[in-house]
N, C-alpha and C positions, 0 to 999 in steps of 0.2 A: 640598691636598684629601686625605683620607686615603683607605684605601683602604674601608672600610668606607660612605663617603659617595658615591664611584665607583659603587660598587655600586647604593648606592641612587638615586641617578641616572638609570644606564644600564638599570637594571630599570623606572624612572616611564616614562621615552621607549620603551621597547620595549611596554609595556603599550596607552599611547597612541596611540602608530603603529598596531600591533597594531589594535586597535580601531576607528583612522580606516580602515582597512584592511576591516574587516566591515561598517565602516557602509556604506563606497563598493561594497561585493559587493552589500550588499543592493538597493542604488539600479540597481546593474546588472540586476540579477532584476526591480526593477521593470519597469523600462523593456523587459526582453526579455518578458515577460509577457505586458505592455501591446502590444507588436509583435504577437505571436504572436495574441492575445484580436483586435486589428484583421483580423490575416487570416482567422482563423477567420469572422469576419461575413461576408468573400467565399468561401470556401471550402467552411464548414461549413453548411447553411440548417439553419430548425429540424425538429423530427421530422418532421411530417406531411409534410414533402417528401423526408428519408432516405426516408421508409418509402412513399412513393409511387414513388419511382424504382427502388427496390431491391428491392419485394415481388413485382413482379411480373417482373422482369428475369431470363433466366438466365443470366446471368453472377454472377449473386448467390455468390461461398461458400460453401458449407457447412461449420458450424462444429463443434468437439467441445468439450462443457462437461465439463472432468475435477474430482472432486469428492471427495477421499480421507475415509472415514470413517473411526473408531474407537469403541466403545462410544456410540452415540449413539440409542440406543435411545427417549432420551423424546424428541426433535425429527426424528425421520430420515424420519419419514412426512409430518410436514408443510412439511419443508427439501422432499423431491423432488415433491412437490405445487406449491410454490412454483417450483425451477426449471423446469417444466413449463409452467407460464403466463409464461415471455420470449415476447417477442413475436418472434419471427423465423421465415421462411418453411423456412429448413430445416439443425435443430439434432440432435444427440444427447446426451444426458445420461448419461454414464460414471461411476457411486458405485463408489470402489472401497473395499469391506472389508477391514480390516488386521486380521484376525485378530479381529476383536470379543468379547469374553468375555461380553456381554449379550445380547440377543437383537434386535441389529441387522440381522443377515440373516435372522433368520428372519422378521423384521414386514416385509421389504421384498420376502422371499418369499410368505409372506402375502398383503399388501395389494397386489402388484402382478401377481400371477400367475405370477411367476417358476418356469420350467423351466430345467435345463444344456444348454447346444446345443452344438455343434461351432463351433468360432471360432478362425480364421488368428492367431494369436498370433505376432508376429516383435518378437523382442527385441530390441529397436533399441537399450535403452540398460539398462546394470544396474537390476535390483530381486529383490526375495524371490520367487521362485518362485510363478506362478497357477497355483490351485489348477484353479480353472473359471470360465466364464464362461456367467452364465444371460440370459436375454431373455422377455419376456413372450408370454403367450399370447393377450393382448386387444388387440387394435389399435388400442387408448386408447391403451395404455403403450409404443407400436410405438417409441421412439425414447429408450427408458430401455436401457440396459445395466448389469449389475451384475459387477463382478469379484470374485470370492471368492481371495484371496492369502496367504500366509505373514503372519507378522507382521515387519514391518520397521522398526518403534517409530516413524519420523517420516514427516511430510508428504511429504516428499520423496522416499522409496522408494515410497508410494502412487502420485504423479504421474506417477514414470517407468513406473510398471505403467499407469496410464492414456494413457500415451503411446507403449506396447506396446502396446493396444488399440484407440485410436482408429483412426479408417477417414479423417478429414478434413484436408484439406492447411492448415487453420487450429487451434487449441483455447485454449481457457480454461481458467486453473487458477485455482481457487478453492478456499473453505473451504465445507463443507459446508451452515452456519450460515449465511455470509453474506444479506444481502437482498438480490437484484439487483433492478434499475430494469427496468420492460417494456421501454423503449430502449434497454439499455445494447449489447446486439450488435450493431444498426443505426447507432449512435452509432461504436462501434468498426471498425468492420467498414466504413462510410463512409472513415473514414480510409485504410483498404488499398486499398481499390478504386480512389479518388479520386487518388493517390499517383503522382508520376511515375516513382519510382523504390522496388523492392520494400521494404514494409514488413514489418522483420521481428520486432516486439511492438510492441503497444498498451500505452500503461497510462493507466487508468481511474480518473478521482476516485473515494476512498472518503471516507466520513465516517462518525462512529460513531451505532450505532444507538441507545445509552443515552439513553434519555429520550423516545423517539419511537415514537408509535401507531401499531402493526401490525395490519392487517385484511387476511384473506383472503392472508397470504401476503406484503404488498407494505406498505410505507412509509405511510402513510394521511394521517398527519402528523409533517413532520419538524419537530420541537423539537431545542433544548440542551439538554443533560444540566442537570439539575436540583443533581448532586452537583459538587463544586467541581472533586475530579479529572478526571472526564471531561469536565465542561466547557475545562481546561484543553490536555486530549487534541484535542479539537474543532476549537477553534480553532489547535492544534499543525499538526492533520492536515489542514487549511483552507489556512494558509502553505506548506506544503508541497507541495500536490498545487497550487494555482489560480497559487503564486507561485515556487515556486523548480523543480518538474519541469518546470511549464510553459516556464518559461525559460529552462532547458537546451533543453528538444524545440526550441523555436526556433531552437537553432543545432545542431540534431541531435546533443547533449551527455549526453542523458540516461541518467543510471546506473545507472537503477533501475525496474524494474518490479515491483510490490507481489504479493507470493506470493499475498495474499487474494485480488485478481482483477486477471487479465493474458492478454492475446492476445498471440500469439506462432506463427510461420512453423513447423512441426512440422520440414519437412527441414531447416531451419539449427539446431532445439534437436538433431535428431539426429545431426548431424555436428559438435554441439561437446560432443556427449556427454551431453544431459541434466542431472537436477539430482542433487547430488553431497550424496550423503545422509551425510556425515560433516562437512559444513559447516556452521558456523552461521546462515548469512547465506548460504542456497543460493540466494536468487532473485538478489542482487547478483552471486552469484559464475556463475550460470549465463547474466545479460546479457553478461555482461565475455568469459565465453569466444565467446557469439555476436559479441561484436564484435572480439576477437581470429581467428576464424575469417572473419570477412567482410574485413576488413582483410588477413590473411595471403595472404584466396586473390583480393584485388583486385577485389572485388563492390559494388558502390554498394548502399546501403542507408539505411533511415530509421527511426528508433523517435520514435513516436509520442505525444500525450498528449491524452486528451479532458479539455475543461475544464469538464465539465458531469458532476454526479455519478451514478455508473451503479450503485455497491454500497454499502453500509451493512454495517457489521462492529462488532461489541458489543468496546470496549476496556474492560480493567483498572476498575473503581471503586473496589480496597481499594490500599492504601500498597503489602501485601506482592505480590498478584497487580504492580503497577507498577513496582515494584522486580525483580522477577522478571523480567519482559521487557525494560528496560532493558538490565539487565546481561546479558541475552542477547544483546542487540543490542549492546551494547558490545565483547562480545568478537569478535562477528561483525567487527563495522568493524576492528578488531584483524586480525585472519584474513583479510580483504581484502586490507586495509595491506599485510599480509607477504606473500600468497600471488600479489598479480598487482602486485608493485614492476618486473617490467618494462617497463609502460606508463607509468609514470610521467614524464611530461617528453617523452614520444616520440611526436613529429608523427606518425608512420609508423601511429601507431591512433587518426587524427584528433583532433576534439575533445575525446571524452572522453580520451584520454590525454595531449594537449598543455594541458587546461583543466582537465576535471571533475574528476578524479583526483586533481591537485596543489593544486586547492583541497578538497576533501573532508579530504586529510591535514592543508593548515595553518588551515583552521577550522572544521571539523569532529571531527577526530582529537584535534590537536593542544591545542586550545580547553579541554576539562573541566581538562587538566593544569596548563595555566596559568592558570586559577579557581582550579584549588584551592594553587596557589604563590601567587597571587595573596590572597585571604584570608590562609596565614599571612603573609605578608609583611605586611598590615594590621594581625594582632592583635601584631605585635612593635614598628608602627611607634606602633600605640597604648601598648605597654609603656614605648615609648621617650619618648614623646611626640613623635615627628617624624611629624606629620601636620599639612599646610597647609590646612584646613579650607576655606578657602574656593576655593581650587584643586580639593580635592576634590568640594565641592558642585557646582563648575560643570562637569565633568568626567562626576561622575554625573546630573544635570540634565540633559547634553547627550544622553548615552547613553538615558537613560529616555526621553524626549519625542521621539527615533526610534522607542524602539523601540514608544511610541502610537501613533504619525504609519503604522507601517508596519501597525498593526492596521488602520488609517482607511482606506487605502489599500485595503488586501486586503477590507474591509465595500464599500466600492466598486467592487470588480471584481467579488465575488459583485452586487453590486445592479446593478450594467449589464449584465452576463452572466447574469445568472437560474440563477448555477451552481448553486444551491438555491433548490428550491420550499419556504420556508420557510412553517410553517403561520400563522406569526404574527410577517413578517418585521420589525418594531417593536421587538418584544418580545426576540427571537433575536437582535438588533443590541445590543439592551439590556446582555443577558446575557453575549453574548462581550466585551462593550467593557468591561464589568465584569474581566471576567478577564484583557485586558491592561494592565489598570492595576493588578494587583497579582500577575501573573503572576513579573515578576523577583523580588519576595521570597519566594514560595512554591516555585514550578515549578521553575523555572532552579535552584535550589539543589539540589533533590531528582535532575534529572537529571545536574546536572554531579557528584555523590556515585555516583550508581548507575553513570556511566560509568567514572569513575575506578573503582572497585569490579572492573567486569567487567574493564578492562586489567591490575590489579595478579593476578585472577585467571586470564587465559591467561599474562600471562607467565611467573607462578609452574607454570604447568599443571596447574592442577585442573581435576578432572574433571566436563566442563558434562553437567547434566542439564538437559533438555527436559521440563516439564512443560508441559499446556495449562492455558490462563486458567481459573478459575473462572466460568461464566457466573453472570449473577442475574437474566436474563432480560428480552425487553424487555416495554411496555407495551402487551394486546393487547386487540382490541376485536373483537367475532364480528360477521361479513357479517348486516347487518338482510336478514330476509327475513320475510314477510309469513305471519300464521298459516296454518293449513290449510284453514280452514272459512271466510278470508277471500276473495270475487272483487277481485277486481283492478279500479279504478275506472276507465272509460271516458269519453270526451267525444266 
């Protein structure tokens, strides 16, 4: 055998293995999913009983919802209108102003009465310099706070200024934009309380907002994106939060809680230092130090996951806006990789470093690079004509008709679990089932380009710029109210 044929050999079985390898990962996630989705039935009941044992309890938490802005001047008044109606017995809403060039502070000075007060500021974790901090005058707005700050260009200097702020031994970090669920802090916040051992972050299904009818602030009707990208984003972000975080939180593995919206223990983010506003992938790399710092100093601990959706978050619908945050995120998981290798394989930080970790690297990390060796090695073996065609067909047959099987799957856990109140759940089954039958030729190409993309760019070390998504707004429909010279019908 020559050695050119060695070659190609030991690269078919490596591909293969390789692969049986991901498919048997994935059937594990099922099955921990499916675990997790069981106990939660005994565990977690539905709202009206969170919110009957928790509204009126004083043991209840009291939570801090931190919310960084930046020139957001056309939504910023009806973003803090909207956090203002969550449902929970006792919250504060923290906007913090990055230095805005638009008249962001001034409309939320404006519209909410805002005066500068005196306010205990203790800098628990770096960020740019506050400037002041204002609070209202009307005791509507008694539970808004505004931070006026330096500019410190990303998310991440805003939050740790919101977490030099906050007054509450829990908070939420979120995007300013986002839609929260009336339940989502009862949903969360259930978890901690409920817990036998301290919880120290939540994270909270998101799904995206593209394509679903906004009234009054809140979700009115959730649809699929109607556009092919974010429908494929959708159902991305579906596998991801109801099957694979989930599955992790099951065996307390999880490595991730999503910057958009996440609960989290304020003393453990301050003793592992906050979010480190020169990262890419500051929320991965801010879990990993709380759990490097709960693990170091010998503290039993649980990170969480609600399997029911709490936020709505508007993703990407142009090629370039998705291309753009890919390779952010690729570099991010890069900068991971490198910056906390010494968890890797080490019992000593539990699951996530004996488990999550070292699968993240070999199919996750690892995965775009061997696609894309994987393709050349196709187009040369078609140059050659050494290609078993019918090996290949059943090879690719096998892989595709998983990776259906695991759409059908995940369309059944949302339908047993009611993880989405879908407006027209038929129709939305329709639509996402549509996009896993033609997602490996579209999707999967695009992200395994844009991944490889962002590692050939940290490695080389170019310099990442952080732009925000283009929003195009969602679909909104105004709160029917009855005219004015209308009474109101009686029986």
């Amino acid at each position: 055998m020559s050695v050119w044929m060695a070659i190609y050999y030991t690269f078919c079985y490596l591909i293969f293995g390789y692969t049986l390898m991901i498919m048997f990962s994935y059937l594990f996630f099922i099955f921990e999913s499916k675990s997790a989705q069981n106990k939660m039935r005994i565990d977690m009941p539905d709202d009206e009983t969170i919110k009957y044992q928790m509204k009126g309890s004083p043991l209840t938490p009291a939570v801090s919802i931190i919310a960084p802005a930046y020139n957001e001047e056309v939504t910023i008044i009806d973003n803090v209108h909207s956090l203002m109606q969550i449902d929970y017995p006792d919250y504060e809403i923290i906007i913090i102003n990055d230095a805005s060039s638009d008249r962001t502070l001034e409309l939320l000075i404006e519209t909410f009465e805002m005066v500068e007060v005196p306010y205990d500021v203790a800098m628990r974790v770096p960020s740019k310099p506050i400037k002041r901090v204002l609070k209202s005058t009307n005791p509507a707005y008694s539970k808004l706070v505004v931070v006026d700050k330096e500019r410190g260009g990303r998310k991440s200097d805003g939050s740790n200024a919101g977490i030099n702020v906050c007054s509450n031994k829990y908070f939420v970090c979120t995007d300013v934009d986002c839609i929260i669920e009336p339940m989502a802090l009862y949903r969360m916040m259930w978890l901690v309380v409920n817990s036998h051992v301290p919880t120290i972050g939540v994270s909270a299904t998101m799904l995206m907002s593209n394509g679903c009818v906004v009234e009054d602030g809140r979700v009115a009707e959730a649809r699929v994106p109607k556009r092919i990208l974010p429908m494929f984003q959708q159902l991305e972000y579906m596998r991801s939060f109801l099957i694979s975080k989930l599955g992790w939180s099951n065996i307390n593995a999880l490595p991730n809680i999503s910057g958009g919206f996440g609960l989290f223990d304020l003393d453990v983010v301050v003793k592992s230092g906050g979010y480190d506003n020169t990262s890419m992938a500051e929320d991965v790399d801010m879990l990993l130090r709380m759990v490097t710092y709960m693990r170091n100093s010998g503290q039993p601990f649980r990170i969480a996951q609600v399997p029911k959706v709490c936020c709505w978050t508007e993703g990407p619908s142009s090629m370039k806006a998705l291309y753009r945050q890919r390779v952010r995120w690729a570099r991010g998981l890069f900068e991971i990789i490198s910056n906390h290798r010494k968890l890797f394989f080490n019992p000593h930080y539990g699951p996530i470093g004996a488990f999550t970790l070292p699968f993240i690297f070999t199919f996750e990390f690892i995965a775009p690079m061997l696609e894309a060796g994987g393709y050349i090695f196709m187009i040369w073996l078609l140059i050659i004509g050494g290609i078993n065609w019918d090996t290949a067909f059943l090879i690719f047959g096998m892989i595709y008709t998983f990776s259906v099987l695991m759409c059908f799957f995940l369309l059944y856990f949302d339908y047993s679990t009611n993880a989405v109140n879908w407006y027209n759940r038929r129709l939305s089954y329709w639509h996402l089932a549509f996009a896993a039958f033609i997602e490996p030729f579209i999707y999967h190409p695009i992200i395994t380009y844009c991944s490889n993309v962002g590692y050939f760019q940290y490695i080389t070390g170019q310099t990442a710029i952080w732009k925000p998504i283009a929003r195009t707004g969602v679909k909104k429909r105004e709160k029917k109210t009855a005219p004015a010279n209308e009474k109101p019908t009686t029986t």
